[in-house]
Structure formats: C-alpha cells, structure tokens
Backbone of each chain as ProteinMPNN parsed JSONL, in Angstrom:
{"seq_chain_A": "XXXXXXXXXXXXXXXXXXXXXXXXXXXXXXXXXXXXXXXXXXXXXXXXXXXXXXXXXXXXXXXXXXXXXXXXXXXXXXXXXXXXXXXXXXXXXXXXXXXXXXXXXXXXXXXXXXXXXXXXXXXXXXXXXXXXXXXXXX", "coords_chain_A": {"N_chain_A": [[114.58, 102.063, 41.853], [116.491, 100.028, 44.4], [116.522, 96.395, 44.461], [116.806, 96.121, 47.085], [116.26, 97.793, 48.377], [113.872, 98.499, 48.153], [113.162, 96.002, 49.232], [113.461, 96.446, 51.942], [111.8, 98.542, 52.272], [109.288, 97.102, 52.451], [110.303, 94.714, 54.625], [109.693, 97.189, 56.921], [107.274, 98.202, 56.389], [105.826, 95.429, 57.019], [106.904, 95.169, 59.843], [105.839, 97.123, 61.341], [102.816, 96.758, 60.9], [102.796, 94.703, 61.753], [103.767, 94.905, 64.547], [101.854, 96.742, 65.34], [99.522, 95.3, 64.97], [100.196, 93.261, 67.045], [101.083, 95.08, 69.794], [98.277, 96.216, 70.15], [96.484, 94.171, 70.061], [97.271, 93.123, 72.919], [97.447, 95.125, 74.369], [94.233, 96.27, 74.325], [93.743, 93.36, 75.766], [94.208, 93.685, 77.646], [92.939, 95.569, 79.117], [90.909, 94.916, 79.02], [90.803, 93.104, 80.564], [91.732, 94.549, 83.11], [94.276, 94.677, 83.746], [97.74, 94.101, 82.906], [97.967, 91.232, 80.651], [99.369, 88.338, 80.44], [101.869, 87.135, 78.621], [101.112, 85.91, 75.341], [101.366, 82.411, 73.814], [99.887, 82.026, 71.441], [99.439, 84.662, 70.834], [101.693, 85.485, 69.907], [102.444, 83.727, 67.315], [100.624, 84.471, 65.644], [100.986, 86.93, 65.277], [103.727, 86.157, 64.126], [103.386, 84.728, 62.094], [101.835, 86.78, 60.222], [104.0, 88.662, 60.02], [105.483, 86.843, 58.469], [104.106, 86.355, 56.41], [103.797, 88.742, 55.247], [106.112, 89.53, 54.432], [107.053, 87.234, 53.362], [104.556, 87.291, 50.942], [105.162, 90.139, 49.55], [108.003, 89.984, 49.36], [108.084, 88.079, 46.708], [106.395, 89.882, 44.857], [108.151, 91.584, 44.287], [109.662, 90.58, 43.456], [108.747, 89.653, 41.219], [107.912, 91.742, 39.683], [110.526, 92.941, 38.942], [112.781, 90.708, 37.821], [115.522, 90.688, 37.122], [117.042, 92.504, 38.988], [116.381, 91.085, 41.615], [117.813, 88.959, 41.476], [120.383, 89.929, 41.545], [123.53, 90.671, 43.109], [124.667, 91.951, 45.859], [126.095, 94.487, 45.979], [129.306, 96.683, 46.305], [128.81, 98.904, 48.117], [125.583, 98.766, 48.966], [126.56, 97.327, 50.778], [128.27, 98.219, 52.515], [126.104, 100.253, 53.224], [124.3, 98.623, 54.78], [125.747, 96.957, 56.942], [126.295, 99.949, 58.278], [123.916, 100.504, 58.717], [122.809, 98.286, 60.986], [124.863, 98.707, 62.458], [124.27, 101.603, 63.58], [121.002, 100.688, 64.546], [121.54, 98.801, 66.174], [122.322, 100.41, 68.444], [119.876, 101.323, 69.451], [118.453, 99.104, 69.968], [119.976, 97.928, 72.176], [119.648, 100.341, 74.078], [116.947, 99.442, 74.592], [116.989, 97.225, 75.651], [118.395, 97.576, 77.922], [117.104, 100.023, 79.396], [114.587, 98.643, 79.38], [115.673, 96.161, 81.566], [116.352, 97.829, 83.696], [113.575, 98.62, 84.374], [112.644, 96.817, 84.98], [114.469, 95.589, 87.199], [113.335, 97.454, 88.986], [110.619, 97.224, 89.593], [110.201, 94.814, 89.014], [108.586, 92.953, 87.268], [107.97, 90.47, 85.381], [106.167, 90.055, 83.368], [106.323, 92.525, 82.027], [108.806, 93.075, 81.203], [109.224, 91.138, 79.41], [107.432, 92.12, 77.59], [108.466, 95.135, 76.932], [111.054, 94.148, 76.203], [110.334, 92.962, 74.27], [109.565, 94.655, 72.684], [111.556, 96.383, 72.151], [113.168, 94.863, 70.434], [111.778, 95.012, 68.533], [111.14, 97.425, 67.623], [114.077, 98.31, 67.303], [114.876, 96.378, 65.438], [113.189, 97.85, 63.185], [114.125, 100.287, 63.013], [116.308, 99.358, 61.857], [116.164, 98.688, 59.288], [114.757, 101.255, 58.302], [116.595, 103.137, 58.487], [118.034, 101.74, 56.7], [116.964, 102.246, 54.229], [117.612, 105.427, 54.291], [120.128, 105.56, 54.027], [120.421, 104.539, 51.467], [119.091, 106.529, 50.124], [121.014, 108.739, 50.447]], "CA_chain_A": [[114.878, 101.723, 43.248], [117.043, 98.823, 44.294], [115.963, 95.639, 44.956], [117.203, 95.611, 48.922], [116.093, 99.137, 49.292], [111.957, 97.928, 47.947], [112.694, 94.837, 50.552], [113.415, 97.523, 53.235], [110.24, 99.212, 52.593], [108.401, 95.926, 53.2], [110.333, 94.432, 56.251], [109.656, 98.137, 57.679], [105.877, 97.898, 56.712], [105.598, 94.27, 58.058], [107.348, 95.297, 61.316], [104.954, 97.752, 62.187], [101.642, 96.477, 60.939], [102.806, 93.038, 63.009], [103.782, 95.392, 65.875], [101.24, 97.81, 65.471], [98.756, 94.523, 65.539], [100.243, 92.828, 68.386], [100.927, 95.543, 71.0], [96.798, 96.417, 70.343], [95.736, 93.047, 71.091], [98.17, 93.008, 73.915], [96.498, 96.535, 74.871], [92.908, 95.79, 74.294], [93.678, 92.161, 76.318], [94.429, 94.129, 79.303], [91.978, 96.757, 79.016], [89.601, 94.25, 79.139], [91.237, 91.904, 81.975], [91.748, 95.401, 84.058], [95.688, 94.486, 84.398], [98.559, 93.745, 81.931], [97.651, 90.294, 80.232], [100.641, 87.192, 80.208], [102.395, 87.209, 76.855], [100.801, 84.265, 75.295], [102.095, 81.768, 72.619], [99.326, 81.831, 70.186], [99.394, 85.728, 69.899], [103.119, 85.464, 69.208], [102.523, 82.748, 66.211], [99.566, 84.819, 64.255], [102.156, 88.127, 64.578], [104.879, 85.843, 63.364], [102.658, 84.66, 60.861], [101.519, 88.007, 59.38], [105.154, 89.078, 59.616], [106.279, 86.215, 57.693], [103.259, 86.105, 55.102], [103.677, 90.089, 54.655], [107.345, 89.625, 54.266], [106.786, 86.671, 51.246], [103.943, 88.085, 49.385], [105.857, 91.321, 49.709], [109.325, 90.089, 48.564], [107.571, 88.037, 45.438], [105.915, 90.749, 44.224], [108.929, 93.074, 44.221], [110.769, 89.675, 42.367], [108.116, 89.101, 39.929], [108.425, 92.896, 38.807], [111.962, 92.987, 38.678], [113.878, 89.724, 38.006], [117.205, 90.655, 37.225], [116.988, 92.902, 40.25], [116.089, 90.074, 42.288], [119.272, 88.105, 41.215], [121.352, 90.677, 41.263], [124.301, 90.117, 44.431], [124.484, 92.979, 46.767], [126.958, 95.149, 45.777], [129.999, 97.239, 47.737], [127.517, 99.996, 48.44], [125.065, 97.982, 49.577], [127.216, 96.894, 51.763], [128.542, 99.424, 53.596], [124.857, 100.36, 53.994], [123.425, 97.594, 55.749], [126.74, 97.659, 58.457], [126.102, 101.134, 58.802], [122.319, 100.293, 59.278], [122.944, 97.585, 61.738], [125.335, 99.515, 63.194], [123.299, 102.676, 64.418], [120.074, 100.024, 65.118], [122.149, 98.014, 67.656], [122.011, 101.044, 69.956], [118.092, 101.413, 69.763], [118.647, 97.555, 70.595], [121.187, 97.965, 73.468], [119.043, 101.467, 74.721], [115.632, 99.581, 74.745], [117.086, 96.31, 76.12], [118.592, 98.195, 78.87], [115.713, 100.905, 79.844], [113.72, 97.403, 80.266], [116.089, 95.447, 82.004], [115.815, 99.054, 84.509], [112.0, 98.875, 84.316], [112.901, 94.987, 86.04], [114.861, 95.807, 88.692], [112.463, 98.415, 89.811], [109.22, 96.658, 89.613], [109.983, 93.325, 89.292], [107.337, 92.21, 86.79], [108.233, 89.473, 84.572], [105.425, 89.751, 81.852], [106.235, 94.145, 81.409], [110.188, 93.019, 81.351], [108.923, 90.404, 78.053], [106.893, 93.284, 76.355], [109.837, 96.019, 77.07], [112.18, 93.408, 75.234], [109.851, 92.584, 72.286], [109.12, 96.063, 71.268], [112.842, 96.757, 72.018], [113.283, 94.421, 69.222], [110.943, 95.289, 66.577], [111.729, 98.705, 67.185], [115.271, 98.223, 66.496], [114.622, 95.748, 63.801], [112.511, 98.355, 61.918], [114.726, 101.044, 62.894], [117.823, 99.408, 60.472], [115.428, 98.827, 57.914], [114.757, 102.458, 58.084], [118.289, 103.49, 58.462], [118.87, 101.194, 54.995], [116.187, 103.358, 53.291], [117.662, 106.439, 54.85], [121.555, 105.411, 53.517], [119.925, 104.545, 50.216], [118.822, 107.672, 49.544], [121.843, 109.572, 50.912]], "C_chain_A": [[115.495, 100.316, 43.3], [116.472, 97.92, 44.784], [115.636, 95.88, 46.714], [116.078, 96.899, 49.133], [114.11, 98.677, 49.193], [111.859, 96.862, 49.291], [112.79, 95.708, 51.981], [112.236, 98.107, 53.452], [109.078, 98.061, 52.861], [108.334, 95.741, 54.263], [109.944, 95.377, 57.077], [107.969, 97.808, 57.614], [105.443, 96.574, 57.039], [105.701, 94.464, 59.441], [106.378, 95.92, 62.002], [103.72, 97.721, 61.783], [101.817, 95.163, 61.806], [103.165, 93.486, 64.221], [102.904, 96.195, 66.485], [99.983, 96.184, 66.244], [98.562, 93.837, 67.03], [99.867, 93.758, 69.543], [99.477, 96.069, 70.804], [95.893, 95.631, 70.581], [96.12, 92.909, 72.078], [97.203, 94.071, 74.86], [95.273, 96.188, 75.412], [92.545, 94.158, 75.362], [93.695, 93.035, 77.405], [93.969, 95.23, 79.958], [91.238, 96.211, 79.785], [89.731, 93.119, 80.397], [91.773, 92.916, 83.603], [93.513, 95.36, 84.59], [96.648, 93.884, 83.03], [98.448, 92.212, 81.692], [98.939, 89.594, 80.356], [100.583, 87.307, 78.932], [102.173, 85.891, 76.525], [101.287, 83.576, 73.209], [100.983, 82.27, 71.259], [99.437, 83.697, 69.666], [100.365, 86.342, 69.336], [102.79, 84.875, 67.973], [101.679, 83.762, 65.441], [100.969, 86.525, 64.611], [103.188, 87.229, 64.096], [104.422, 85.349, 62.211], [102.505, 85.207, 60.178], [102.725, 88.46, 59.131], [105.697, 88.085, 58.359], [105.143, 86.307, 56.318], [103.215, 87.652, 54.633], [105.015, 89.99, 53.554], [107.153, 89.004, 52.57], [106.447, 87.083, 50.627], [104.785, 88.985, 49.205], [107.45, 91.31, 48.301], [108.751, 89.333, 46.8], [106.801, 88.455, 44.509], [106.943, 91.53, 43.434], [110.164, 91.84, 42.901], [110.241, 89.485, 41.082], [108.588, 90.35, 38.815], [109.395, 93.168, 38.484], [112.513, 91.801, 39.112], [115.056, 89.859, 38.21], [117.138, 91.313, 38.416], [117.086, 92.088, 41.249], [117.557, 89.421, 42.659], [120.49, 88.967, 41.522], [122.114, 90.551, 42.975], [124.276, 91.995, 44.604], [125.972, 93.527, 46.794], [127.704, 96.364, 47.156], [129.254, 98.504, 48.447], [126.62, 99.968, 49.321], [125.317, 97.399, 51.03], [127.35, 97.092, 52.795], [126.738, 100.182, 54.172], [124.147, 99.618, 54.957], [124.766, 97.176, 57.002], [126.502, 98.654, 59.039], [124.669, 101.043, 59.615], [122.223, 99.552, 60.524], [123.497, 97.883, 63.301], [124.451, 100.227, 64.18], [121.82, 101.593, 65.191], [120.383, 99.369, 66.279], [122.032, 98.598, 68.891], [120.638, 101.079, 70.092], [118.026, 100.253, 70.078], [118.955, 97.387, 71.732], [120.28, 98.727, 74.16], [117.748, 100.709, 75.089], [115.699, 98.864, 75.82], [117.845, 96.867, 77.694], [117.894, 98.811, 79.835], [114.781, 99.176, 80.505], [114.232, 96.587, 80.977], [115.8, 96.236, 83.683], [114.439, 98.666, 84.961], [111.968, 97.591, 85.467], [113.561, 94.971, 86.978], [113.716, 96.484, 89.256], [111.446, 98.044, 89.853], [109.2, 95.418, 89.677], [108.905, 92.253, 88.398], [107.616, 91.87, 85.493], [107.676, 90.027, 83.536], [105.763, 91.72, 81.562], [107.596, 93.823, 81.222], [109.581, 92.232, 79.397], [108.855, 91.443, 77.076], [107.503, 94.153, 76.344], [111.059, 94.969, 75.493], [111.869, 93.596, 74.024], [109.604, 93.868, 71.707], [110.428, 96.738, 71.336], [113.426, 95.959, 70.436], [112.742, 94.832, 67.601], [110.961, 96.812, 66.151], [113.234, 98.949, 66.722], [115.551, 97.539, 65.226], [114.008, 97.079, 62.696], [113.23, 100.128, 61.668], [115.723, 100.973, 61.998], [117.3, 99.352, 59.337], [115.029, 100.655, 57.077], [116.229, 103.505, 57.802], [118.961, 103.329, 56.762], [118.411, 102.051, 53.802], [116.781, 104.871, 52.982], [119.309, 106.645, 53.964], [121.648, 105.052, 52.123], [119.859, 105.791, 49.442], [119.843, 108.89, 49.574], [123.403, 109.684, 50.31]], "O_chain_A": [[115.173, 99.471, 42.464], [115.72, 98.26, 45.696], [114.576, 95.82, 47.337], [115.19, 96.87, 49.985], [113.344, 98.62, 50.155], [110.944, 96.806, 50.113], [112.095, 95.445, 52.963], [111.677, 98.211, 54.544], [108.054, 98.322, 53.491], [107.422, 96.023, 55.041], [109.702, 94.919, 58.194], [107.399, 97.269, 58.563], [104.299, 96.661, 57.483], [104.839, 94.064, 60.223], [105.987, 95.503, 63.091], [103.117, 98.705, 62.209], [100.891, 94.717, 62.484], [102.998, 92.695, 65.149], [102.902, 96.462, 67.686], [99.696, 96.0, 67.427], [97.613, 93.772, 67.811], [98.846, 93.605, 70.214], [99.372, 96.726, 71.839], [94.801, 95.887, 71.089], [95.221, 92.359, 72.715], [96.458, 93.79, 75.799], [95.088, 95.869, 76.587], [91.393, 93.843, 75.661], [92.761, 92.807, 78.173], [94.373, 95.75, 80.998], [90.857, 96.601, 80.888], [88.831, 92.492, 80.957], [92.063, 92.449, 84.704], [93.914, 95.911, 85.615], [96.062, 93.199, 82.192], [98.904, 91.642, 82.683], [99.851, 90.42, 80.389], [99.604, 87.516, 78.216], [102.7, 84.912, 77.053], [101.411, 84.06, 72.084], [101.407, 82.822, 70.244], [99.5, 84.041, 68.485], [100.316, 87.308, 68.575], [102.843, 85.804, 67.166], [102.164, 83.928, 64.322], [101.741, 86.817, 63.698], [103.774, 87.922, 63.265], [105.116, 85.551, 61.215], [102.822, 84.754, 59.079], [102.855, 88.787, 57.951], [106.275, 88.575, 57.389], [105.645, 86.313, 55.194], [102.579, 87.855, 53.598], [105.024, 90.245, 52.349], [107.109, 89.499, 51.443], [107.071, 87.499, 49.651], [105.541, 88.544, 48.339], [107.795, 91.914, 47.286], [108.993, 89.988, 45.786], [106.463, 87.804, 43.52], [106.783, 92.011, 42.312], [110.976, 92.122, 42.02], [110.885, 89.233, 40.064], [109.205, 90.269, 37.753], [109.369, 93.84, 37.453], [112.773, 91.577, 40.294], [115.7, 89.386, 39.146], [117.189, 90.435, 39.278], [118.05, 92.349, 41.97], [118.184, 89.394, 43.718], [121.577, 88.428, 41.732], [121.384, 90.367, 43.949], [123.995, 92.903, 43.821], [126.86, 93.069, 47.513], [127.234, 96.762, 48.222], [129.522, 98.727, 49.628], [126.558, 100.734, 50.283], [124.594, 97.134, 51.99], [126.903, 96.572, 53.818], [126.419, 100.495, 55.319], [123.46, 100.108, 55.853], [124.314, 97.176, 58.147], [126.424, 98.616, 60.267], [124.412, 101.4, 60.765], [121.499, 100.121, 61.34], [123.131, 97.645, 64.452], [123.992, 99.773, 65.228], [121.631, 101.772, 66.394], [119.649, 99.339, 67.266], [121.801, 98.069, 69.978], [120.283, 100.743, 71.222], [117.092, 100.239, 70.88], [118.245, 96.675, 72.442], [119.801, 98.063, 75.079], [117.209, 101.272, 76.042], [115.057, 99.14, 76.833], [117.542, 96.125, 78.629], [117.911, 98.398, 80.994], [114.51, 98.806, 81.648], [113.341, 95.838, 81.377], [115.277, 95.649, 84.63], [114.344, 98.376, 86.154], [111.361, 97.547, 86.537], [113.206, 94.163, 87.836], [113.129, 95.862, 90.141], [110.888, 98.931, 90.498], [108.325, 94.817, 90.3], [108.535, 91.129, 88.736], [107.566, 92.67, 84.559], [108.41, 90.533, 82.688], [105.143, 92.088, 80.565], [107.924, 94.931, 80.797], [109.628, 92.925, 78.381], [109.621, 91.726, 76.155], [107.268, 94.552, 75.203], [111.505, 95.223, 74.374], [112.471, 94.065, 73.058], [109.463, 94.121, 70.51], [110.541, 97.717, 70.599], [114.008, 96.565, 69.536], [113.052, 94.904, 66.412], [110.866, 97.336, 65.041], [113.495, 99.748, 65.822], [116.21, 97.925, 64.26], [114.41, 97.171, 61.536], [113.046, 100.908, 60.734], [116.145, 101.946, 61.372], [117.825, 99.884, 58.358], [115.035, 101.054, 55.912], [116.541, 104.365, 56.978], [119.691, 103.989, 56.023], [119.037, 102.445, 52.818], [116.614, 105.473, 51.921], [119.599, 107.689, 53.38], [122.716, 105.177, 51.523], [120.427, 106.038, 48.378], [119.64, 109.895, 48.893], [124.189, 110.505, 50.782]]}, "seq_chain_B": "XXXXXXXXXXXXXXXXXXXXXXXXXXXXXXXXXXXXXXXXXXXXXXXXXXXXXXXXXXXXXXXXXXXXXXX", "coords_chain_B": {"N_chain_B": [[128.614, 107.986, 53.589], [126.943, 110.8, 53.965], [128.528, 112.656, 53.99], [130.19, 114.683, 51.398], [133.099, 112.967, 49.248], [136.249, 114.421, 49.096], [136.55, 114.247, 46.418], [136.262, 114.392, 42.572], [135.15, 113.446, 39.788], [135.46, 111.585, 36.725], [133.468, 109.736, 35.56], [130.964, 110.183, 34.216], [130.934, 111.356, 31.804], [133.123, 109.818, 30.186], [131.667, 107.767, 30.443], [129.302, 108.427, 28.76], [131.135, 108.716, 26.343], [131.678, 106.38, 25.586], [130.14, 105.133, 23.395], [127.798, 106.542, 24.082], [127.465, 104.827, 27.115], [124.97, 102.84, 29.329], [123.513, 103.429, 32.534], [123.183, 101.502, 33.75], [124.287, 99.436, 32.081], [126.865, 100.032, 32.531], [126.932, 99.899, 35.226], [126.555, 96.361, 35.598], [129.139, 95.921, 34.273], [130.895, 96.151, 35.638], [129.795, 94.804, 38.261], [128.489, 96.435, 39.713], [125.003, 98.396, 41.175], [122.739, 99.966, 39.049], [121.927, 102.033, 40.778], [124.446, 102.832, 42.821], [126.253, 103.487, 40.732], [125.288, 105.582, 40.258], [125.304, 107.2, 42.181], [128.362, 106.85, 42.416], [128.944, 109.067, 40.163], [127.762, 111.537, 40.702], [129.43, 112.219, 42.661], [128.325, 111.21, 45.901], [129.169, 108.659, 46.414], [132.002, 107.455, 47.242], [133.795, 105.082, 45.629], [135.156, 101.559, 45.808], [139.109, 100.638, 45.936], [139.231, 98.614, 43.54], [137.127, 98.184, 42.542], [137.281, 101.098, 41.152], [139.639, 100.786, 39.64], [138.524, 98.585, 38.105], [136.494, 100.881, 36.685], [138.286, 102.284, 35.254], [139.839, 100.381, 33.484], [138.012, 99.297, 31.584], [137.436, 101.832, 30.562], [139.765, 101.838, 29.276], [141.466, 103.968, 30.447], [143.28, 105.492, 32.911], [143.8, 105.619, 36.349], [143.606, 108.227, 38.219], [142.95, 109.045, 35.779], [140.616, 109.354, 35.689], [139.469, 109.668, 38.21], [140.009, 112.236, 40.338], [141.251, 114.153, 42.717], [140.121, 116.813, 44.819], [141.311, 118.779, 47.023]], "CA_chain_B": [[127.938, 108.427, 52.822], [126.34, 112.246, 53.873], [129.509, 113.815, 53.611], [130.754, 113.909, 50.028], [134.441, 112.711, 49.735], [136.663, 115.321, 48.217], [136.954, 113.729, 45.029], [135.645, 114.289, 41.767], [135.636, 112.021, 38.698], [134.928, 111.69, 34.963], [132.46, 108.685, 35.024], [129.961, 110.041, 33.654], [131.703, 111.667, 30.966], [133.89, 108.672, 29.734], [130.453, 106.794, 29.849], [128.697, 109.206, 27.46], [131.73, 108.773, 25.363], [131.609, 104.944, 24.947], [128.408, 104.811, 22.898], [126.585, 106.57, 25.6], [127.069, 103.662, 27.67], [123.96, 103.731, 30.131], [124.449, 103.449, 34.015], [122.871, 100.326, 34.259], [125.203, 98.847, 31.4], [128.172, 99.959, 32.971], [126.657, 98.516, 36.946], [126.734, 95.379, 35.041], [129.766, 95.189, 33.389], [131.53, 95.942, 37.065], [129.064, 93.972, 39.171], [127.966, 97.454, 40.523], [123.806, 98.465, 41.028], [122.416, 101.492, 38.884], [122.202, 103.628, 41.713], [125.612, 103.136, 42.861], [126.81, 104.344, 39.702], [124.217, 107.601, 40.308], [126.146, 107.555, 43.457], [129.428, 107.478, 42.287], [128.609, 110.288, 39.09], [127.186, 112.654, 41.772], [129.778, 112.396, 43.95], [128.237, 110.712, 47.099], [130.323, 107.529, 47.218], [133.424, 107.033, 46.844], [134.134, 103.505, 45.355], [136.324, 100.644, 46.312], [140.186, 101.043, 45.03], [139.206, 97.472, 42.951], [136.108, 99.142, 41.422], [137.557, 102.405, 40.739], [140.489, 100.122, 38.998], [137.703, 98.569, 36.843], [135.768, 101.092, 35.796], [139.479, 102.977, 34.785], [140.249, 99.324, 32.741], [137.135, 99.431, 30.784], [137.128, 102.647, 29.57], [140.896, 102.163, 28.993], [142.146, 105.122, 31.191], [144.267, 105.307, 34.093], [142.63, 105.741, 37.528], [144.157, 109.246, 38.24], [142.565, 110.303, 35.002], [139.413, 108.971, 36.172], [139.004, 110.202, 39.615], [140.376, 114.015, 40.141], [141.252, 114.866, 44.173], [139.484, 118.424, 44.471], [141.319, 119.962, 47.468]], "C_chain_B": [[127.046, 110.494, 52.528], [127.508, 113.15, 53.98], [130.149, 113.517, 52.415], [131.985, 114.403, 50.43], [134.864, 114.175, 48.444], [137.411, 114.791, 46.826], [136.008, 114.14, 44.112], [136.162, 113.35, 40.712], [134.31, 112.424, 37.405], [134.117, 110.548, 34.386], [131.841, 109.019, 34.273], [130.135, 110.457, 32.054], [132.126, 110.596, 29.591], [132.353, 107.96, 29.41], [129.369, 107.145, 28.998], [129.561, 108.805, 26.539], [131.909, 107.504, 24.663], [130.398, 104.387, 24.967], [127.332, 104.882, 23.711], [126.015, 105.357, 26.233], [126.098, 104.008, 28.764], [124.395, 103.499, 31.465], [124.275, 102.482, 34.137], [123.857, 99.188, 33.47], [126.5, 98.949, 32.095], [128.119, 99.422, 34.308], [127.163, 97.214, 36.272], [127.812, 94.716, 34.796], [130.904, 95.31, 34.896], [130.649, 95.452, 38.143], [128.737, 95.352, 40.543], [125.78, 97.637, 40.318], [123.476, 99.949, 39.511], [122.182, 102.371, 39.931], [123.04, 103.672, 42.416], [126.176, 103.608, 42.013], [126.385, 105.525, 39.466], [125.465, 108.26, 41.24], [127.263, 107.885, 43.122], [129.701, 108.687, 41.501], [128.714, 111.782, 39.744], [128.347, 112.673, 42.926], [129.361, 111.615, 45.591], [128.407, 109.804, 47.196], [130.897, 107.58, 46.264], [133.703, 105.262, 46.516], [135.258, 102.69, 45.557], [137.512, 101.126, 45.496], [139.797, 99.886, 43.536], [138.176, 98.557, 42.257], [136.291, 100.767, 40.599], [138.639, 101.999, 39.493], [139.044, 99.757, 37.41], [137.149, 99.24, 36.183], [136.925, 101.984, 34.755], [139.838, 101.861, 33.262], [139.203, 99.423, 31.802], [137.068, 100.285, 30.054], [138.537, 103.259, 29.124], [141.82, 103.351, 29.345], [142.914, 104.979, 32.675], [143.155, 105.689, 35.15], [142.225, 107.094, 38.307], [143.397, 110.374, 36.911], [140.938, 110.536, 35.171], [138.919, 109.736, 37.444], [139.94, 111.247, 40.352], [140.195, 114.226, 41.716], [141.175, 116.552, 44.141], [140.67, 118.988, 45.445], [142.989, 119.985, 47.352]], "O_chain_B": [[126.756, 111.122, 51.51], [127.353, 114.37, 54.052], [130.638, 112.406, 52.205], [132.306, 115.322, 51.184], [134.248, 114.674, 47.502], [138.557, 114.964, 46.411], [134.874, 114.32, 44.558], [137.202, 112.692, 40.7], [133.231, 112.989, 37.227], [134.001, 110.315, 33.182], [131.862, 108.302, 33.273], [129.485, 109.879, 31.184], [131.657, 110.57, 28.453], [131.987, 107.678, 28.268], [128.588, 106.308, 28.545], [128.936, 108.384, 25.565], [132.21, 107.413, 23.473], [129.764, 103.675, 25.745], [126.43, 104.111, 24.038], [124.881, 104.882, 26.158], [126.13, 105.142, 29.242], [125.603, 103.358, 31.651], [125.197, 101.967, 34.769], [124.197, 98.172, 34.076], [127.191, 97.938, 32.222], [128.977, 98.627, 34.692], [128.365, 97.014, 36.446], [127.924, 93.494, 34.897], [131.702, 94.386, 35.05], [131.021, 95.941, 39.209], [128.753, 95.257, 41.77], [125.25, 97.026, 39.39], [124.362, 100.78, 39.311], [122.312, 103.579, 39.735], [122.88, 104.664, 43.128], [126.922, 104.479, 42.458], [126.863, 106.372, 38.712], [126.196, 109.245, 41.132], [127.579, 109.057, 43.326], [130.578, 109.437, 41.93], [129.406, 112.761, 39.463], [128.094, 113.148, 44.032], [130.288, 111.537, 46.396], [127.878, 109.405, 48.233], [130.7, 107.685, 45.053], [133.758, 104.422, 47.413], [136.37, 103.21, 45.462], [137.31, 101.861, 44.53], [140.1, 100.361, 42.441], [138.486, 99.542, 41.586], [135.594, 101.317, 39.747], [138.623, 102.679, 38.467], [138.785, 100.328, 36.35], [136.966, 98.848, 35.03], [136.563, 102.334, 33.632], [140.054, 102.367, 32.161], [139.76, 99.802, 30.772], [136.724, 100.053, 28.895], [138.75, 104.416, 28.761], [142.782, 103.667, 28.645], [142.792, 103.932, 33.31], [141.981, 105.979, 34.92], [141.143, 107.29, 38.86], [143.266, 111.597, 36.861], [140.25, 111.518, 34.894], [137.872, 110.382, 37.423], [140.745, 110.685, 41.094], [139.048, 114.47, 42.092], [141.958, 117.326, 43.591], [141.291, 119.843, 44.814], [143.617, 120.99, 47.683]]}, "name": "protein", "num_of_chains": 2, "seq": "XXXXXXXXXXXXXXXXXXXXXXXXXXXXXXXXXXXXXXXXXXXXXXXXXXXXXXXXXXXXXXXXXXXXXXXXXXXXXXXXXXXXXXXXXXXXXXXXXXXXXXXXXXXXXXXXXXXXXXXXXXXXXXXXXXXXXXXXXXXXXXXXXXXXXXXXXXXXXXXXXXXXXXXXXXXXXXXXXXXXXXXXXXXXXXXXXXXXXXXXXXXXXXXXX"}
C-alpha cells in the first residue's frame, strides 16, 4: 500500500473518531442543558488536539515502517488522484455549506448554522480522504 | 481511472525480460510508485506521454512498441 493511501486511512480515522467525539459531547451537552449548547472554544481545542495527535502518531508509525515510502515524492498518479478526490469532496462541501446556510435563513439560529458548517467540513474533509482510498484502489 | 483506456502495453513483458526487473525497481528508476506500475501493467492508467517516453528509453524500445492502441 502506498504511503499517501496508509495516510488516507488515518486522516479518515482521525476525522471521524474527532467528529464522532465532538458531535457526542456536543449531543450529550444539550441533552443535559435541555436545548442545543453554544459551540465552545475549549471543546474545539481537545477535538483539534486528538485530530492532530491521531494524525502524528498515525503518520510516524506508517514512516517508521516504511522509510523510503515516506520519502518517496508523490507521483503522476497520485496526482491525478488527490484532484479527483478534492474535486468530488468540494461538492459534499458546497451541498453541506449550502443546506446550512438554508437551515439559517429559516430559523435563524446562529449556534445550529456553526454546527451545520463544522460537520459540513469534516464530512467533506473525510469524504476526499475516502475518495483517495477509493481512486487508489481503482 | 474506472474506465480502462483503450490501450494495451508490453510493460510487463519487457520488464520480465530485463533481468526480471521488479515493479518497484522499475517505479524507481522513472520516479513512478509500485502500484502505479500495477496500474499501468493491468491496464487501469494510462501514463503521462513523458513517462510512457521513459519507460520506452530504458528498455530501449520505441513508445509505439511499448504501448499497443486496442480499438
């Protein structure tokens, strides 16, 4: 397996154990407060935290086991995969960021317009990662 | 990539024939991966005109004798 394509299967399992985490404290906050909670700084920083400390260990694992891999430049192949990937993800980007921009006219409520965005993001983020896996194998 | 191009080609061939070169030796020696060179073998990519040039130069063959338009 190629280097990029092992870092794809990371950033994808980072994305959604740091999205899976968040939107369930997010959940569970507003379970428990009887109403959708304010999106607050600190529970942004420990998901950007876990994302970023999944991501490292993750990628220096996959470097230790395969050096030259590691080093190795990202060939025309490669290439064309991660455009293509980017590509198709942009609309799950565009589609989410849209639908919630919708959700904000019609309701009007700031903090469900935030959490619309951010899982518009991490779902499109983990959608090209999937895409790269998907154009890997294809 | 999910539609294969109508080409075929004698990579793999030619690279058996020069001291069963392996796939990862020949990625290498054109700054390609081993599984782009699966890729190109098998048919499901088609490679740059530049890389199709090199791997033709290496194994001293023309590019035409290398890569065979099926239809």
């Amino acid at each position: 397996m190629p280097f990029h394509e092992k870092s794809a299967w990371i950033m994808s399992a980072a994305l959604v154990l740091g999205g899976g985490f968040y939107f369930f404290a997010v959940a569970s906050g507003s379970s428990a407060a009887g109403a959708l909670i304010s999106p607050n700084i600190p529970l942004i920083v420990v998901y950007t935290v876990c994302l970023v400390v999944i991501a490292t260990v993750g990628h220096i694992v996959i470097a230790v086991l395969a050096p030259k891999d590691a080093n190795a430049r990202v060939d025309e192949r490669e290439q064309q995969i991660f455009v293509r990937a980017g590509h198709y993800s942009s609309y799950i980007l565009a589609i989410g960021v849209l639908l919630s921009l919708g959700l904000y006219v019609m309701g009007g409520r700031g903090d469900l317009l935030f959490y619309t965005v951010f899982a518009s993001l991490m779902i499109g983020q983990t959608a090209e990662y999937l895409l790269q896996i998907l154009f890997y194998r294809t | 990539m999910a539609k294969r191009p109508p080409i075929d080609n004698r990579v793999r061939e030619l690279r058996e024939q020069h001291g069963a070169m392996t796939q990862a030796a020949l990625g290498d020696a054109i700054g390609l991966t081993r599984q782009t060179v699966i890729a190109i073998e098998q048919n499901r990519y088609s490679p740059s005109l530049e890389t199709a040039f090199r791997i033709a130069r290496l194994f001293g063959v023309g590019v035409e004798d290398l890569f065979i338009w099926t239809e």
